[in-house]
C-alpha positions in Angstrom: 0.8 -19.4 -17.8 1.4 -15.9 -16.8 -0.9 -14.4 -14.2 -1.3 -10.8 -12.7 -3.2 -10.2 -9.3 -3.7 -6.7 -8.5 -3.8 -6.1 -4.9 -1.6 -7.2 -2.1 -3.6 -7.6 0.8 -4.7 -11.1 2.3 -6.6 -12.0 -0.6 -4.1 -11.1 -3.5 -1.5 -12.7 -1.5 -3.0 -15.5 -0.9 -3.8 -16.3 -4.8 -0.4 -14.9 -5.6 0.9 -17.4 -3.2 -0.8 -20.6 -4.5 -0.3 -19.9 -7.9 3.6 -19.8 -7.8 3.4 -22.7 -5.4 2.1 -24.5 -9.0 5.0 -22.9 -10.6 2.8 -20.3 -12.7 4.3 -16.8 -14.1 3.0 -14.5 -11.5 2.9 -10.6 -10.8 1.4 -8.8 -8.0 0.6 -5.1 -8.5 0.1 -3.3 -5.1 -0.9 0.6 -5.7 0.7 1.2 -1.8 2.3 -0.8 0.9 2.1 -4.4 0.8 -0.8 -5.4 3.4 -1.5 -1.5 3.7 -5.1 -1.3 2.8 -8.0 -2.6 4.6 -6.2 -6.0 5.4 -4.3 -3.2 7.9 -7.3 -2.5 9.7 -9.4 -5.4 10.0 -10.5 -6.7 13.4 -9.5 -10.1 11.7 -11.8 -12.4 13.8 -12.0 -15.9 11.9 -15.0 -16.9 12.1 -18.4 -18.0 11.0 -20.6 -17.4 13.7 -23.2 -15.5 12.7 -23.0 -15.6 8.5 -26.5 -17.0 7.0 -27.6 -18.2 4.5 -26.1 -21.6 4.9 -24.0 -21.9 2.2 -22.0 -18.7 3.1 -21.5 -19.9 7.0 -20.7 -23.0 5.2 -17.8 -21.0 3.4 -16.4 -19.3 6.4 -16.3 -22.7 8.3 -14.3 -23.9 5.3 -12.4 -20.3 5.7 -11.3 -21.0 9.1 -9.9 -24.8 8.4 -8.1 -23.3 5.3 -5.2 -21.4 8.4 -4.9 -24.8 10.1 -3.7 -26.4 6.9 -1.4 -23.5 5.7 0.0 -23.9 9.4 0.7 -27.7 8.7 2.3 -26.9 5.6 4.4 -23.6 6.4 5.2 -25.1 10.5 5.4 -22.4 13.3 3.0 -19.6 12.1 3.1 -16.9 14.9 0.5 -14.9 12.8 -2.4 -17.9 13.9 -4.1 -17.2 17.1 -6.7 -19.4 18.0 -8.1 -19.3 21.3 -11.7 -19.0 20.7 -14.4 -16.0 21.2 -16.2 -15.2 24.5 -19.5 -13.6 23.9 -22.6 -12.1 25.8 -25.9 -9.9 25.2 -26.6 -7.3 28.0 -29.4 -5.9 25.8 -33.3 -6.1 26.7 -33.7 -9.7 25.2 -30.1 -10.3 24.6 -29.9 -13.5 26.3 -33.0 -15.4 24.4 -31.3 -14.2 21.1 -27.7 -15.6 21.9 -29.2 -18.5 23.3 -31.8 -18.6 19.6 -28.2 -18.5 17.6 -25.9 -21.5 19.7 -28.8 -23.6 18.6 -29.1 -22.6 15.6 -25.4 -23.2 15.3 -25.4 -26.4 16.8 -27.5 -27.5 14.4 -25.4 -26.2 11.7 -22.9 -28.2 13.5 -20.6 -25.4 14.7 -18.4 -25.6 17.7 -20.4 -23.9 20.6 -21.0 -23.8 24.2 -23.2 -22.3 26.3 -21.4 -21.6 29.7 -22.5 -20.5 33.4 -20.8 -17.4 33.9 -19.2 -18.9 36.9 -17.1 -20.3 34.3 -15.7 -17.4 32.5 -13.1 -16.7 35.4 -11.5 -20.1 34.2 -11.4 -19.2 30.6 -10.5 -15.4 31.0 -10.0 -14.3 34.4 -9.7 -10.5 33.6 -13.0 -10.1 32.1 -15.8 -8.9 34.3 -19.3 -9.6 32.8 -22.3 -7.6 33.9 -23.7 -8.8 37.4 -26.8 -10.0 36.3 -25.8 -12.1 33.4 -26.0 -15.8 33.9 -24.2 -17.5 30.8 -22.3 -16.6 27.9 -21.2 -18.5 24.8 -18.2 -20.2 23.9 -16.6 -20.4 20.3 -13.5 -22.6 20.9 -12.5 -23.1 16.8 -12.4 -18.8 17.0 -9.9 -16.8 16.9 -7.5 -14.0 14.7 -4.8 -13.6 12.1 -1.9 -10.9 12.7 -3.2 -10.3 9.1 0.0 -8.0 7.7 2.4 -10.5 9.4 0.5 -13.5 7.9 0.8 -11.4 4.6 4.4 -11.2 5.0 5.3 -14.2 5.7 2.8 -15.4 2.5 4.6 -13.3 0.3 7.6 -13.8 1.4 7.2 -17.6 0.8 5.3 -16.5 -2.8 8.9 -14.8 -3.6 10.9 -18.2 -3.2 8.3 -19.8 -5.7 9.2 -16.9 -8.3 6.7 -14.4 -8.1 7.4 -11.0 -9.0 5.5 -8.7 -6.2 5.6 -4.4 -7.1 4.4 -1.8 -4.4 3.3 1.5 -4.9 2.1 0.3 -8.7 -1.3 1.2 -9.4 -3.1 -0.2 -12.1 -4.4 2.7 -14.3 -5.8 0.5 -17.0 -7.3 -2.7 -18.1 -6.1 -4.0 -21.8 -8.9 -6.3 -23.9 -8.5 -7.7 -26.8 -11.9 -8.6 -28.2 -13.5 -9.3 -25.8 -11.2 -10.4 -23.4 -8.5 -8.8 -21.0 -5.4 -9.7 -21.8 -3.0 -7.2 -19.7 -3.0 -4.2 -17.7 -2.0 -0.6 -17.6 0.3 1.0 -14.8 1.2 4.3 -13.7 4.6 3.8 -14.2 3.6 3.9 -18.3 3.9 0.5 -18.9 1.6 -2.3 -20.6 2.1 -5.6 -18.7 0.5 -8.5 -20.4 -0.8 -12.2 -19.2 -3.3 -14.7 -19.4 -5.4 -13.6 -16.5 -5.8 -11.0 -14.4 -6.9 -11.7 -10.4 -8.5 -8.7 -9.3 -8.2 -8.8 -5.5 -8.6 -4.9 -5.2 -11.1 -4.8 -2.3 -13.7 -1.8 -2.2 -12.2 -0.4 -5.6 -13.8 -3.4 -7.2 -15.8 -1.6 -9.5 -13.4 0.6 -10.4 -11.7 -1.9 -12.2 -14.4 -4.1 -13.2 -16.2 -0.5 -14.4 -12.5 -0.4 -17.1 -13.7 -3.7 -18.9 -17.6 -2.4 -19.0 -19.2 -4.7 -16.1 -19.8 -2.4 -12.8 -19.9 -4.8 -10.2 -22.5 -3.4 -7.6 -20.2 -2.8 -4.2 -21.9 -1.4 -0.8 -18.7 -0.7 1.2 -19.0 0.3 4.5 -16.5 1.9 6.9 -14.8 0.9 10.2 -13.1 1.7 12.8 -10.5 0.2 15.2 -8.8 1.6 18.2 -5.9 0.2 20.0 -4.8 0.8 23.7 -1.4 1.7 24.7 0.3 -1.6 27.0 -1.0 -2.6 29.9 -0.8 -5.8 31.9 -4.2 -7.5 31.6 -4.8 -10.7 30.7 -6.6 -11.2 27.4 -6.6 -14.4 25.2 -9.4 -14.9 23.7 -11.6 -12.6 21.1 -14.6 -10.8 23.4 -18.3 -10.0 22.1 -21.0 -8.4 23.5 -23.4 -5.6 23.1 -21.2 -2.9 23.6 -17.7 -3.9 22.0 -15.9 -5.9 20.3 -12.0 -6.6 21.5 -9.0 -8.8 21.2 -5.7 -9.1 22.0 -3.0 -7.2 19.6 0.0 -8.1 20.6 2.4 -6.8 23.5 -0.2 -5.9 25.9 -2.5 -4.3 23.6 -6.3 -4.6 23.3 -7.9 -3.8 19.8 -11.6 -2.5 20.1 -14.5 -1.3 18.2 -17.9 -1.1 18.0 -20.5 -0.4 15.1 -21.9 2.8 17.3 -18.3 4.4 16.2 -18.5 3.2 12.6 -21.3 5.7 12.1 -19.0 8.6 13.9 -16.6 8.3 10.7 -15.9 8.8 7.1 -12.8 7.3 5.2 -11.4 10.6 6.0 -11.8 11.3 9.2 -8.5 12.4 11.1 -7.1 10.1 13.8 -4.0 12.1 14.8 -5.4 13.5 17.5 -7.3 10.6 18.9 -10.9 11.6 17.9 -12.6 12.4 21.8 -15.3 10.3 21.2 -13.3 7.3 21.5 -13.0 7.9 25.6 -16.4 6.5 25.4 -15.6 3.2 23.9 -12.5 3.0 26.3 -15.1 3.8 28.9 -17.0 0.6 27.9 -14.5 -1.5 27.5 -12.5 -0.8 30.9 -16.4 -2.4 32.7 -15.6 -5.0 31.3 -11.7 -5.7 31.8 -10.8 -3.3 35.1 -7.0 -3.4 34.5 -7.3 -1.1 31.4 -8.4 1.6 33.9 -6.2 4.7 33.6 -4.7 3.5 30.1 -5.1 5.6 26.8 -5.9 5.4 23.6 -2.9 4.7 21.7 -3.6 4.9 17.7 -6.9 4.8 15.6 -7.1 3.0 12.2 -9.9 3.5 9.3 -10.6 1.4 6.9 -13.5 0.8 4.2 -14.9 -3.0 3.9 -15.5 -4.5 0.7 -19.4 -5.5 0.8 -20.4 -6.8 -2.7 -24.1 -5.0 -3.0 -26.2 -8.6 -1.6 -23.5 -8.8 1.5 -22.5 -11.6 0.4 -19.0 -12.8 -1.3 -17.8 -12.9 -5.2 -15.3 -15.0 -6.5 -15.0 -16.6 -10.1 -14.5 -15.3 -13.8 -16.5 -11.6 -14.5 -15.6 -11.6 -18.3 -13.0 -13.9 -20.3 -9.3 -13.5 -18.9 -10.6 -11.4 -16.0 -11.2 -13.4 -12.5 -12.7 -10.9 -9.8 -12.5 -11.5 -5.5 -14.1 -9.3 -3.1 -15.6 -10.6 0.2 -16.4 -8.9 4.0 -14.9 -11.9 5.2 -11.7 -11.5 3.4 -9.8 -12.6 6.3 -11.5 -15.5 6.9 -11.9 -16.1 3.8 -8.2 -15.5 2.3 -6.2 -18.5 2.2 -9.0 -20.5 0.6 -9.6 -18.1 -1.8 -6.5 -18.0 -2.7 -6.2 -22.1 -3.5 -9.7 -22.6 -4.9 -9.1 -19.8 -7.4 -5.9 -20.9 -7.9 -7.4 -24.1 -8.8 -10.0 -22.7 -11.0 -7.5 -20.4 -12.9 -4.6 -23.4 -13.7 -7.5 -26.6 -14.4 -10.8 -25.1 -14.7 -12.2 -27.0 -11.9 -14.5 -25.3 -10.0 -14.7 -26.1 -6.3 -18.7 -26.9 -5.8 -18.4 -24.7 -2.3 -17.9 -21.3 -5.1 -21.5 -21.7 -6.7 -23.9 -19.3 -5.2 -20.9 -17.0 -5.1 -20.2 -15.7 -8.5 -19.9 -12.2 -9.1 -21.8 -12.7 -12.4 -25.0 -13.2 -10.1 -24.7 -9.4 -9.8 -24.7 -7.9 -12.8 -27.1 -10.2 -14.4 
């Protein structure tokens, strides 16, 4: 069996991955940098801590196991990091609705604990929470992926199984026959054919479901991230509250964000300068870890998330020969994407935990 994924970020790899793992004929067609797109600039928390209806948190809990196997089969895996999520609510009412959601979690039966704030000082001793909050939650099965290095390392593996992987190869065209797709057009001229086609493409879904005559409804939204420049503090763990979200990102620095500064952008908004209204989301985070006082800013990244229209993911056949991904929670999401529709593609069998998540449900 031949098969073509088009994309190479954490999804496309993933597939790409699995499939030559089964010894299958496979391309991947990446329009820029392998891992450039938006796997590039996700905060990349795994998780599913706060992803109703059911099923879906179902999904991500099934996500987040997915990087513990590929770590038992692929050993030391540097890219892994889990060392849970500390979160708080600040907010008029804050507390009763973090407190509302570990019990509804609990009885989802996700790993959670409520915690006196006495106790955070054991967990992360550089965090200062506000002085009148009493507890905070515990996440101990959270965590991040060092998404472009897990790519890497993915692809890298993916290339010993035989699979062919092109950057800076857009895909220009889809090619049917009847009424099912059958290869694709590049803009290097040329007509690549195969059984299937995975398209892992992200936001630009619908510009490629849109070439075989099935828009699939997106609602992208954009984010940002900022990351400091290096300075000692002590960070482990990913950090929630109402004001900010950070993490750890590698030699001393501390990725950040917040929704307030997702509505300050556009996919084009310059970052080179440091937009100024990023001093105030340093400003918030620095209350709440003292040792980044008197760092900087030390690059901004953009990036556009790929929201099917109901929020919600899609993964499984769109039209005969043509297999469509595209998920929010691609990160957490990614390595079992990539072996159930692996799965799918080479037996048919469709892996029960897929059904509410066709993409057909949204062009119906």
């Amino acid at each position: 069996m031949r098969v073509i994924v088009i994309g190479g970020g954490i999804v496309g790899i993933s597939v790409a991955f699995r499939l030559a793992q089964a010894g299958t004929e496979v391309t991947v067609l990446e329009a820029g940098r392998l891992g450039g797109g938006t796997s590039s600039v996700s905060f990349a928390w795994l998780n599913a801590n706060n992803k109703p209806p059911f099923a879906y948190h179902q999904l991500n809990v099934s996500g987040m196991g997915e990087y513990f196997r590929l770590r038992d089969e692929l050993g030391a895996v540097p890219w892994l990091h889990i060392d849970g999520n500390v979160e708080w609510d600040g907010s008029d009412g804050g507390a009763e609705r973090l407190r509302d959601k570990v019990n509804r979690l609990r009885d989802w039966g996700y790993q959670v604990e409520l915690l006196p704030i006495s106790e955070l000082r054991y967990l992360e001793p550089d965090l200062v929470a506000p002085p009148e909050l009493e507890e905070f939650a515990f996440y101990p099965t959270e965590g991040y992926l060092d998404t472009v290095a897990c790519i890497a390392s993915l692809a890298g593996t993916a290339r010993g199984y035989g699979a062919t992987i092109r950057e800076h190869c857009r895909v220009t065209g889809i090619i049917q026959h009847g009424d099912r797709v059958v290869g694709v057009e590049t803009s290097t001229g040329e007509n690549l054919f195969a059984d299937t086609v995975v398209s892992c493409v992200g936001h630009c879904t619908g510009d490629i479901t849109r070439m075989v005559g099935v828009p699939l409804p997106m609602a992208p939204t954009v984010g940002l991230v900022a990351i400091s420049a290096p300075t000692a503090v002590r960070l482990r763990s990913v950090h929630h509250d109402d004001k900010m979200n950070i993490r750890p990102d590698g030699a001393g620095r501390i990725m950040m964000r917040h929704y307030d500064f997702d509505e300050m952008v556009s996919e084009d908004t310059p970052v080179d300068p440091i937009p100024s209204f990023l001093d105030s989301l340093l400003e918030r985070v620095v209350k709440v870890v003292p040792g980044l006082a008197g760092t900087h800013i030390e690059s901004v990244r953009i990036g556009v998330r790929p929201i099917p229209a109901d929020g919600l993911s899609a993964i499984g056949p769109l039209v005969p020969g043509l297999y469509v991904i595209a998920s929010h929670s691609a990160v957490t999401l990614g390595a079992l994407f990539g072996r159930l529709a692996a799965q799918e593609i080479l037996t048919g069998e469709v892996d029960p935990r897929l059904a509410d998540f066709r993409p057909t449900r949204l062009v119906q």
